[in-house]
Backbone atoms as SQL, in Angstrom:
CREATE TABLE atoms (id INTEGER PRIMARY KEY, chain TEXT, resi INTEGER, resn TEXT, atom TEXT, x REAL, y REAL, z REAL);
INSERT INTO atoms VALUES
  (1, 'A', 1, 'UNK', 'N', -83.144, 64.184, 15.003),
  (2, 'A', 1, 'UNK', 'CA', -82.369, 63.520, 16.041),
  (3, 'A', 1, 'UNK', 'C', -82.656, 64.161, 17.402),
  (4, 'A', 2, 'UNK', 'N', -82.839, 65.523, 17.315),
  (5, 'A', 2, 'UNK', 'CA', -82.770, 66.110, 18.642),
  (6, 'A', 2, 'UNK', 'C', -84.142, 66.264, 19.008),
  (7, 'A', 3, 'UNK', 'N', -85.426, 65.519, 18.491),
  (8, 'A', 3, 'UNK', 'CA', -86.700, 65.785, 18.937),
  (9, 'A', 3, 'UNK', 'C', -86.935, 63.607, 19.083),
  (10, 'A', 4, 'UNK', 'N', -85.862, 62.979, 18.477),
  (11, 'A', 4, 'UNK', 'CA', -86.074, 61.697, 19.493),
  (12, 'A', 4, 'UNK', 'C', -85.193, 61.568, 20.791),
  (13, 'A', 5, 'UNK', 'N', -84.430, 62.138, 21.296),
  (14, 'A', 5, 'UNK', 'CA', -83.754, 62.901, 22.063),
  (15, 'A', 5, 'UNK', 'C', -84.477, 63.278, 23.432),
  (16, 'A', 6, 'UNK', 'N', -85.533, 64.172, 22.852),
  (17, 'A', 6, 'UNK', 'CA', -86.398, 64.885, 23.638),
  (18, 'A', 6, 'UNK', 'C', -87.741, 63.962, 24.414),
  (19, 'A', 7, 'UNK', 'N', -88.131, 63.150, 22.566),
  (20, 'A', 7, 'UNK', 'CA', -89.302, 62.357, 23.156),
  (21, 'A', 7, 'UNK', 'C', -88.722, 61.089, 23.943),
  (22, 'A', 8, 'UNK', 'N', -87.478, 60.398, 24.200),
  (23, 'A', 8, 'UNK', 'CA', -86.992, 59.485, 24.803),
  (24, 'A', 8, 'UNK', 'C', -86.801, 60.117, 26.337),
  (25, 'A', 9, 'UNK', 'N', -86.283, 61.544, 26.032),
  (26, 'A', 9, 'UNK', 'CA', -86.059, 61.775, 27.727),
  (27, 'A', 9, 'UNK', 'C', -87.558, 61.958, 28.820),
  (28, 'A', 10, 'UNK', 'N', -88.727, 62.170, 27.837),
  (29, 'A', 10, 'UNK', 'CA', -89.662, 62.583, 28.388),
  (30, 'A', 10, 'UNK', 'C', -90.420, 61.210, 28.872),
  (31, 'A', 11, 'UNK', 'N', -90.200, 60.310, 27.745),
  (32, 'A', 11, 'UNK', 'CA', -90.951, 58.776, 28.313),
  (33, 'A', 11, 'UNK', 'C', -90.068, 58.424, 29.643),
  (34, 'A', 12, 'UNK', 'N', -88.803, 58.498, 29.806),
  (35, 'A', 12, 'UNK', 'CA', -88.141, 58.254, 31.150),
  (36, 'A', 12, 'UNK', 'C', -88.490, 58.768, 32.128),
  (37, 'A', 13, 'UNK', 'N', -88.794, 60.489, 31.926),
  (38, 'A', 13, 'UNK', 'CA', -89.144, 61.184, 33.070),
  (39, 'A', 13, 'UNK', 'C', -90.283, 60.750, 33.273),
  (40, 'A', 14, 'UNK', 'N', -91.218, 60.399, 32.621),
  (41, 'A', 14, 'UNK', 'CA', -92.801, 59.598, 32.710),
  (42, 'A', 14, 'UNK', 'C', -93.032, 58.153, 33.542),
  (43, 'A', 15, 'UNK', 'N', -91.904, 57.393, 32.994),
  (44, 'A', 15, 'UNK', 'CA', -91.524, 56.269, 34.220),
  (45, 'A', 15, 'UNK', 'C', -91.629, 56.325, 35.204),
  (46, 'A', 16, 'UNK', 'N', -90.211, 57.154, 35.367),
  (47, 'A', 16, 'UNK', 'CA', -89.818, 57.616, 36.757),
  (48, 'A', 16, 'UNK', 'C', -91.508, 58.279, 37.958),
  (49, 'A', 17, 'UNK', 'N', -91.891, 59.373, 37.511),
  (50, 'A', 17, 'UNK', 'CA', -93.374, 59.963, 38.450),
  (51, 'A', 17, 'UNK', 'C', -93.997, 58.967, 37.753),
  (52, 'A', 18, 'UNK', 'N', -94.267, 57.726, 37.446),
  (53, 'A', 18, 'UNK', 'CA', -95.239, 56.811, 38.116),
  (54, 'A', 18, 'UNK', 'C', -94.619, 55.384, 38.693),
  (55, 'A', 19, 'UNK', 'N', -93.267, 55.459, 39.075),
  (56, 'A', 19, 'UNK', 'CA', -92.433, 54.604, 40.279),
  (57, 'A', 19, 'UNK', 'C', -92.760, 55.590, 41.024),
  (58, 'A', 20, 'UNK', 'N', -92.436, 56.971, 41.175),
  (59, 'A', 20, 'UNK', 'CA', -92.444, 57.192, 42.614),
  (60, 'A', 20, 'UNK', 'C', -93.851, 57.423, 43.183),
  (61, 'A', 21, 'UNK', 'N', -95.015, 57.535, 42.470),
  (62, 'A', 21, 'UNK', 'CA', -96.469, 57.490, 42.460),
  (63, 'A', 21, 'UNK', 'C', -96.921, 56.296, 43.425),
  (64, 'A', 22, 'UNK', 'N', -96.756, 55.031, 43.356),
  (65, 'A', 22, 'UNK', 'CA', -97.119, 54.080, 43.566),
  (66, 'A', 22, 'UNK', 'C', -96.772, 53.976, 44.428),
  (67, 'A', 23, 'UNK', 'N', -95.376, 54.394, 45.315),
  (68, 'A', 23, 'UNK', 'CA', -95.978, 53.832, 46.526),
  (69, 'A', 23, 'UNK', 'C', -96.561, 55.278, 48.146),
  (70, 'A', 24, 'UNK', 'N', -96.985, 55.549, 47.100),
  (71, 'A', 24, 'UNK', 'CA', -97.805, 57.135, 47.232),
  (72, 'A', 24, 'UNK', 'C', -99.157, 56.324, 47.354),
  (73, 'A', 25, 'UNK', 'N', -99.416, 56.409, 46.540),
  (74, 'A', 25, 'UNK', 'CA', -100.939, 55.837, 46.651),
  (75, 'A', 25, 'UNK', 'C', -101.828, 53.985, 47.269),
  (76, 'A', 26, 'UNK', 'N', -100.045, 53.656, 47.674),
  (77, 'A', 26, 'UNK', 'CA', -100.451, 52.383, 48.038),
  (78, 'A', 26, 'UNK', 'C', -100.581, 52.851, 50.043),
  (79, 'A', 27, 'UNK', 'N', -99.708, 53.839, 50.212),
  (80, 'A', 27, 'UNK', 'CA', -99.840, 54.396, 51.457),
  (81, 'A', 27, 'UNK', 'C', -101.407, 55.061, 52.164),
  (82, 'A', 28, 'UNK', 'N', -102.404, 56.027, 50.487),
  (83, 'A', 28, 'UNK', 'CA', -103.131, 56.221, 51.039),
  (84, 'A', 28, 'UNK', 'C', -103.785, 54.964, 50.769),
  (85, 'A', 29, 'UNK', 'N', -104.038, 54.135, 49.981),
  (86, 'A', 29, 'UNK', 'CA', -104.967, 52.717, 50.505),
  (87, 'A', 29, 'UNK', 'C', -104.909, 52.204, 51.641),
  (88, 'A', 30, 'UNK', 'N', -103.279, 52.263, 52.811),
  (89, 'A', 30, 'UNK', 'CA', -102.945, 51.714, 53.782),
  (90, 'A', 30, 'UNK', 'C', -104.093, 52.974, 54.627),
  (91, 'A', 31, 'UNK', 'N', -103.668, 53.844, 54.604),
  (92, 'A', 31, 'UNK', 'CA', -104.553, 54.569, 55.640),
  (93, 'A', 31, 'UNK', 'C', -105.942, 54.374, 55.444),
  (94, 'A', 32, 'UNK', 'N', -106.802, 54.576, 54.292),
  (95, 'A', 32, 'UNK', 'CA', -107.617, 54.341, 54.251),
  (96, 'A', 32, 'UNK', 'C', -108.321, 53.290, 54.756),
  (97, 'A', 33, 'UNK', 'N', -107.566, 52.295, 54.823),
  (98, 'A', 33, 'UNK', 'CA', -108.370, 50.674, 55.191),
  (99, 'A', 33, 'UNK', 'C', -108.786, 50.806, 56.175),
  (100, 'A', 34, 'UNK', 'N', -108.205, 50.579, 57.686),
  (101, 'A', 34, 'UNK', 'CA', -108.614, 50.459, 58.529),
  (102, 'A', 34, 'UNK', 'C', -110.237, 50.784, 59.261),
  (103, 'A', 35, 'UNK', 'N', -110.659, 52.176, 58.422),
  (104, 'A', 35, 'UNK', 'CA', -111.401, 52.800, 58.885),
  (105, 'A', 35, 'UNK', 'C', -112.957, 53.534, 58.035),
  (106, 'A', 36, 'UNK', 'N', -112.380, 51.608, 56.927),
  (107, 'A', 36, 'UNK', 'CA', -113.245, 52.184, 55.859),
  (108, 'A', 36, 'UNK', 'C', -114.672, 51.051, 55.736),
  (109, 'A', 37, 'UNK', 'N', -115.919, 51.353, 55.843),
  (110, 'A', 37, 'UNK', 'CA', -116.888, 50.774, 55.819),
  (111, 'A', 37, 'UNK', 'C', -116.575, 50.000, 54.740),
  (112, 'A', 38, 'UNK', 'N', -116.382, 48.716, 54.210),
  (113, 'A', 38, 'UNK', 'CA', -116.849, 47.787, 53.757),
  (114, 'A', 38, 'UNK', 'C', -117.052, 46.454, 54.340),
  (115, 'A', 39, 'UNK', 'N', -117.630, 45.549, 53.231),
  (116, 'A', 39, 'UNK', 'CA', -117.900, 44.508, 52.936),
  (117, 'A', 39, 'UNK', 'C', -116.471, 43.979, 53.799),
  (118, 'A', 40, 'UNK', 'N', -116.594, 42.668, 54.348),
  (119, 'A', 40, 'UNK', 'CA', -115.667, 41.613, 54.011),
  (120, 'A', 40, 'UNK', 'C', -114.865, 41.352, 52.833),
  (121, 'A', 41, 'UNK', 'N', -116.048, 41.024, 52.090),
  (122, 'A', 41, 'UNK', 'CA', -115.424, 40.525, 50.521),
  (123, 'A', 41, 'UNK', 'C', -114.879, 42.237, 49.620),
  (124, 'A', 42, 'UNK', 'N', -115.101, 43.086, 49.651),
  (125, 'A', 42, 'UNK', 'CA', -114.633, 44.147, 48.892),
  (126, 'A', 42, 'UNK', 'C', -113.378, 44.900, 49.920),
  (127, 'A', 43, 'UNK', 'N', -113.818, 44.478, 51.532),
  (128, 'A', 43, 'UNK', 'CA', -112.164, 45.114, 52.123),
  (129, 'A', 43, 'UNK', 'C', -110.746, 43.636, 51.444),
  (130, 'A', 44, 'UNK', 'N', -111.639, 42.431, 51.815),
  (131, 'A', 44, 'UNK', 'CA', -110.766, 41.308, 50.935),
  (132, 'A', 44, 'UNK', 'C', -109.829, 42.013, 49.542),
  (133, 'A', 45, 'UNK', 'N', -110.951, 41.899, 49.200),
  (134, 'A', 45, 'UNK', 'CA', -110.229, 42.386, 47.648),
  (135, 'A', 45, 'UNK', 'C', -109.424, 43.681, 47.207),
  (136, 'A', 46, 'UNK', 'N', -110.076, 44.592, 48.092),
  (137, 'A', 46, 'UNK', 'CA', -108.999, 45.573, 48.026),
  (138, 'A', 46, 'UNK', 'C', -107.331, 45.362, 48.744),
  (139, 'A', 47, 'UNK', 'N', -107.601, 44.538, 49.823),
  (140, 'A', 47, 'UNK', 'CA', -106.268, 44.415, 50.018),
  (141, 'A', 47, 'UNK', 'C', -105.565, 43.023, 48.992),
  (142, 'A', 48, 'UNK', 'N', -105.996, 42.833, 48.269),
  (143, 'A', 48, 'UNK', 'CA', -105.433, 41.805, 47.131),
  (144, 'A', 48, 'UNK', 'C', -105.261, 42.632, 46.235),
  (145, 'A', 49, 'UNK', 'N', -106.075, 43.556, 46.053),
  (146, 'A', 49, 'UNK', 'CA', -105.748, 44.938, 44.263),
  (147, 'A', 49, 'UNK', 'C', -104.144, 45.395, 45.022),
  (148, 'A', 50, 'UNK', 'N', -104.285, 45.680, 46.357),
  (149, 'A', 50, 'UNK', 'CA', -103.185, 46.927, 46.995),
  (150, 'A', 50, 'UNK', 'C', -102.032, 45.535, 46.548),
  (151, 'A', 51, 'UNK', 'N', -102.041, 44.202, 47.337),
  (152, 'A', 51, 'UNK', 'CA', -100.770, 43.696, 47.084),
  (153, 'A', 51, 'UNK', 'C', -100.198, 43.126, 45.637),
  (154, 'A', 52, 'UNK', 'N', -101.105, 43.156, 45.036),
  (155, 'A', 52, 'UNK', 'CA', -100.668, 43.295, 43.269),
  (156, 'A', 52, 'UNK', 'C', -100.051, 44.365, 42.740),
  (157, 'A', 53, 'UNK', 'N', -100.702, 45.614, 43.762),
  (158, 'A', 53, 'UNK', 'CA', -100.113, 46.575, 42.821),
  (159, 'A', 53, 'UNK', 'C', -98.471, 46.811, 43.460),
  (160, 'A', 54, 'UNK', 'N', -98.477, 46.503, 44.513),
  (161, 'A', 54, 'UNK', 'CA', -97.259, 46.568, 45.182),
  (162, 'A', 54, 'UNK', 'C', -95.768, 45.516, 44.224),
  (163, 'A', 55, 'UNK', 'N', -96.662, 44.392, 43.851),
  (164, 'A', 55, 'UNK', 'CA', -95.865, 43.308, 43.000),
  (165, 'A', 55, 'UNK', 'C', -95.395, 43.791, 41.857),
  (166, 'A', 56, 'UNK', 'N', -96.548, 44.424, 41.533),
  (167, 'A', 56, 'UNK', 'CA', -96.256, 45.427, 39.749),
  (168, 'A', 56, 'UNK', 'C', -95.597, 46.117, 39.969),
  (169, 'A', 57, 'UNK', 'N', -95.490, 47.382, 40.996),
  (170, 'A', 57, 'UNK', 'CA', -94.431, 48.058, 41.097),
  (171, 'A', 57, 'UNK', 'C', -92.891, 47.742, 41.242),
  (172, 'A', 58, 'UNK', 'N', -93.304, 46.685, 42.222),
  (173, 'A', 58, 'UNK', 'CA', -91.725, 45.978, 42.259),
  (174, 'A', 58, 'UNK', 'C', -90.842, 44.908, 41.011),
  (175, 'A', 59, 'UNK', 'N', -92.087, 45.051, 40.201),
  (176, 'A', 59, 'UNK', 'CA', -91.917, 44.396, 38.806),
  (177, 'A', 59, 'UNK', 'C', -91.133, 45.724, 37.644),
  (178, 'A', 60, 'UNK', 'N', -91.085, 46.433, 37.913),
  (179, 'A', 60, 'UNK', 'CA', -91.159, 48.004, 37.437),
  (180, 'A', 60, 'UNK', 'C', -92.190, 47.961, 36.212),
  (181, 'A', 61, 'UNK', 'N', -93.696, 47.074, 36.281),
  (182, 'A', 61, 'UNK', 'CA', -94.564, 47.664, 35.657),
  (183, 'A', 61, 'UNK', 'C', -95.510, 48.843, 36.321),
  (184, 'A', 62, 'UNK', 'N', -95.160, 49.988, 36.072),
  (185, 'A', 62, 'UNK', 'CA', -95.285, 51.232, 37.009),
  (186, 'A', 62, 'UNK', 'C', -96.994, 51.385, 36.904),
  (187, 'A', 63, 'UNK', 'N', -97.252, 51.467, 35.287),
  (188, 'A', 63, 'UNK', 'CA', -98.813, 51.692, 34.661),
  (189, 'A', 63, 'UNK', 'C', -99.559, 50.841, 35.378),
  (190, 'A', 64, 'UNK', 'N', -99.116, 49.331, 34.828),
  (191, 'A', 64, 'UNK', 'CA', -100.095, 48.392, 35.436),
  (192, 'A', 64, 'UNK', 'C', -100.285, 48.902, 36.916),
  (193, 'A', 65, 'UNK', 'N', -99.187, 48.925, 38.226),
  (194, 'A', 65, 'UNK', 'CA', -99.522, 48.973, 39.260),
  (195, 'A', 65, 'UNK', 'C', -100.198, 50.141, 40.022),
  (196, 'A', 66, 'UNK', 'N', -100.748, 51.346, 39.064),
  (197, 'A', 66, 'UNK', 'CA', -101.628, 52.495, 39.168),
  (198, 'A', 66, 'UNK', 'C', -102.613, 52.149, 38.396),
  (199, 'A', 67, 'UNK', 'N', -102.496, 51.399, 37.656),
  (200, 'A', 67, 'UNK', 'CA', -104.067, 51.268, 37.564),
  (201, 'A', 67, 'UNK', 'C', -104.818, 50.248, 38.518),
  (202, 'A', 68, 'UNK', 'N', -103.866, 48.786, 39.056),
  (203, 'A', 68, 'UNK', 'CA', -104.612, 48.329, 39.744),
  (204, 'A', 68, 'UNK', 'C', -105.061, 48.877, 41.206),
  (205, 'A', 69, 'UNK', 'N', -103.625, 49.931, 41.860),
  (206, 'A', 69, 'UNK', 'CA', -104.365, 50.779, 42.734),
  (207, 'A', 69, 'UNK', 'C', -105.351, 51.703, 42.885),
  (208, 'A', 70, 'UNK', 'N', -105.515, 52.161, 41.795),
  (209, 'A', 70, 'UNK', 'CA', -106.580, 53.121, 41.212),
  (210, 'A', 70, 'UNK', 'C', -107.899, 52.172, 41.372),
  (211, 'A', 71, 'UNK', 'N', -108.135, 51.148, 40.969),
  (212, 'A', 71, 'UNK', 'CA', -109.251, 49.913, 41.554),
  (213, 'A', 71, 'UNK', 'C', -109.481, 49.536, 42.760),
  (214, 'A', 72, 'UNK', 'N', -108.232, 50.014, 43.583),
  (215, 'A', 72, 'UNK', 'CA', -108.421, 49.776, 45.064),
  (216, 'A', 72, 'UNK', 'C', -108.932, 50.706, 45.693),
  (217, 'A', 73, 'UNK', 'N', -108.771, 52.062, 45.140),
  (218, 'A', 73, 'UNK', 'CA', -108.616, 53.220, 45.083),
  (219, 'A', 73, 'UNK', 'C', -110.796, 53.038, 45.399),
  (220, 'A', 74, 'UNK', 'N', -110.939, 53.148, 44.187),
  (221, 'A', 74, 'UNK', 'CA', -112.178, 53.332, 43.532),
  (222, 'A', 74, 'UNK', 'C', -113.184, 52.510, 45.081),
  (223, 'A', 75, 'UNK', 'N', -112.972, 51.477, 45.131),
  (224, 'A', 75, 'UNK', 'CA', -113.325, 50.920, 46.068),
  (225, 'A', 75, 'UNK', 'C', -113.533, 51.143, 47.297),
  (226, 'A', 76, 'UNK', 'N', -112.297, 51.779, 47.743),
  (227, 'A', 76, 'UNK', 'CA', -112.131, 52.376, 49.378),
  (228, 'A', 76, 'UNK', 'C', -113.340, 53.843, 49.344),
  (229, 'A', 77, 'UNK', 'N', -113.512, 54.278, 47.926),
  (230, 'A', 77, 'UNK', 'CA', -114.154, 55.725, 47.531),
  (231, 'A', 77, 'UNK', 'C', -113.289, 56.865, 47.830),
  (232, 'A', 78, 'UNK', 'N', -112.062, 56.542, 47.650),
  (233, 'A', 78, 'UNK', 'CA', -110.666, 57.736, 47.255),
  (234, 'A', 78, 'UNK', 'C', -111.434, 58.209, 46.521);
């Protein structure tokens, strides 16, 4: 009992640092943009990965919306 206890409090605390993650890393995509050599079509799309992931977060799918920033991420060359 007291080790599902443990593993329940730890998946919460796991939630929680990747809500507050996201909009951490949607900030450095914001900085990053402005001043970042791409494409049209790949600055396009990164700011479509950033506002998905912003949706996911506000969805409280926390994972999904780090990984799709992590793609935006990848892109900008974070």
């Amino acid at each position: 009992m007291k080790n599902s206890v443990i593993v329940v409090a730890s998946m919460f605390a796991a939630s929680l640092a990747f809500a507050h993650g996201c909009p951490g890393e949607m900030k450095k995509i914001d900085a990053a943009l402005p001043t970042a050599k791409l494409s049209q079509a790949d600055a396009s799309k990164v700011k479509d990965l950033r506002a998905k992931g912003e949706e996911l977060h506000k969805a409280g799918k926390h994972s999904e919306s780090m990984a799709t920033l992590a793609d935006a991420k990848k892109l900008l060359g974070l």
